[in-house]
C-alpha positions in Angstrom: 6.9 -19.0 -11.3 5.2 -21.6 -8.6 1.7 -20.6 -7.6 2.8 -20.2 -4.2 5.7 -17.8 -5.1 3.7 -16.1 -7.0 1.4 -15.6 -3.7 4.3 -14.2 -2.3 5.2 -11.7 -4.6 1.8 -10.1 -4.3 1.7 -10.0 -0.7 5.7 -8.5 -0.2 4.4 -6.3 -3.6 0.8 -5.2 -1.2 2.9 -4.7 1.8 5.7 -2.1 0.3 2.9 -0.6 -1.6 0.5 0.1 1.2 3.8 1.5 3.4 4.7 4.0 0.7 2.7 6.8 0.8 3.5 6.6 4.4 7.1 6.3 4.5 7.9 9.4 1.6 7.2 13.0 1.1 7.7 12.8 -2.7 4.2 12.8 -4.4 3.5 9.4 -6.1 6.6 8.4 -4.8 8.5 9.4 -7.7 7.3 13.3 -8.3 8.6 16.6 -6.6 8.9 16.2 -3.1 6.2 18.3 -0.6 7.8 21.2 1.4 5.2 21.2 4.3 4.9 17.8 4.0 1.3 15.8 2.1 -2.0 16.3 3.6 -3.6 13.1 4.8 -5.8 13.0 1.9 -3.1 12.7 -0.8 -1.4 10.3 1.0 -5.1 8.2 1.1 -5.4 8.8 -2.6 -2.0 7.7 -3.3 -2.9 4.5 -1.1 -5.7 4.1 -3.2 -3.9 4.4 -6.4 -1.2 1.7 -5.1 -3.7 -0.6 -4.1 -5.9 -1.0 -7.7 -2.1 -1.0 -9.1 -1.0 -4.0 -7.0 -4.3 -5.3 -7.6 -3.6 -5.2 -11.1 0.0 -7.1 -10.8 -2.5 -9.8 -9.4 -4.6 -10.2 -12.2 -1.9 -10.2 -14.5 0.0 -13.3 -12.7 -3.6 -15.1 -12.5 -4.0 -14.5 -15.7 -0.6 -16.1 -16.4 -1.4 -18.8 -14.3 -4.8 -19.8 -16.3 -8.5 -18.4 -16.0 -9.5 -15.1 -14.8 -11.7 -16.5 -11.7 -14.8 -13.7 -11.0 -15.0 -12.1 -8.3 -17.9 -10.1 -6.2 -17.6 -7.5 -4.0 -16.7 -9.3 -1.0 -13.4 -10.1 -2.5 -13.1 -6.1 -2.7 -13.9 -5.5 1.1 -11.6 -7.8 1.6 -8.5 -7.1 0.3 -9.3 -3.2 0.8 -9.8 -4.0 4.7 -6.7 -6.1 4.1 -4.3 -3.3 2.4 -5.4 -0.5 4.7 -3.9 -3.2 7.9 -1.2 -3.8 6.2 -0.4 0.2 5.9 -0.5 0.3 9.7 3.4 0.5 10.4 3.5 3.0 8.2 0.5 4.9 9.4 2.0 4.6 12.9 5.5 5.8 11.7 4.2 8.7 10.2 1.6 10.0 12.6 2.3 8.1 15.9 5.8 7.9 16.6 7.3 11.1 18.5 10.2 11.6 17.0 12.9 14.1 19.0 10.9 14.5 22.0 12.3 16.9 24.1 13.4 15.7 27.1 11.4 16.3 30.9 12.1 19.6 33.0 
């Protein structure tokens, strides 16, 4: 796999992940599914979880492709700030969109 394929894959892999807790009621997308629907706060959590485990496909293709390079906490800030704006659509299709408005009297 090219280096810049491999870039790829982690971004598509980032943005499905950070979309998912969004998108399903099921809880960690594969578990029972939530009669009343997940609080916020599981579906944070589950963002969470998805975004150390994409983070983790990452450092297994870098460390495929050659050295581990170190990184501080700005890296972390940074692809945090970057996950959570890449959950937007899903954030806005889950909690912004009005779905079966009822129509004007």
């Amino acid at each position: 796999m090219t280096q810049t394929a491999a870039i790829w894959l982690v971004i598509l892999a980032a943005l499905v992940a950070a979309n998912l807790p969004f998108i399903n009621d099921r809880w960690l997308v594969v578990g029972a599914r939530a009669h009343q629907g997940k609080p916020f706060f599981a579906r944070a959590l589950e963002l969470l979880l998805l975004y150390f485990l994409v983070g983790a496909l990452a450092l297994l293709i870098e460390k495929r492709a050659g050295q581990i390079a170190p990184q501080g906490w700005e890296f972390y800030a940074v692809t945090g700030a970057l996950f959570i704006t890449l959950a937007f659509p899903g954030f806005v299709y889950r909690y912004l969109m009005h779905r079966g408005r009822r129509p004007a009297h």
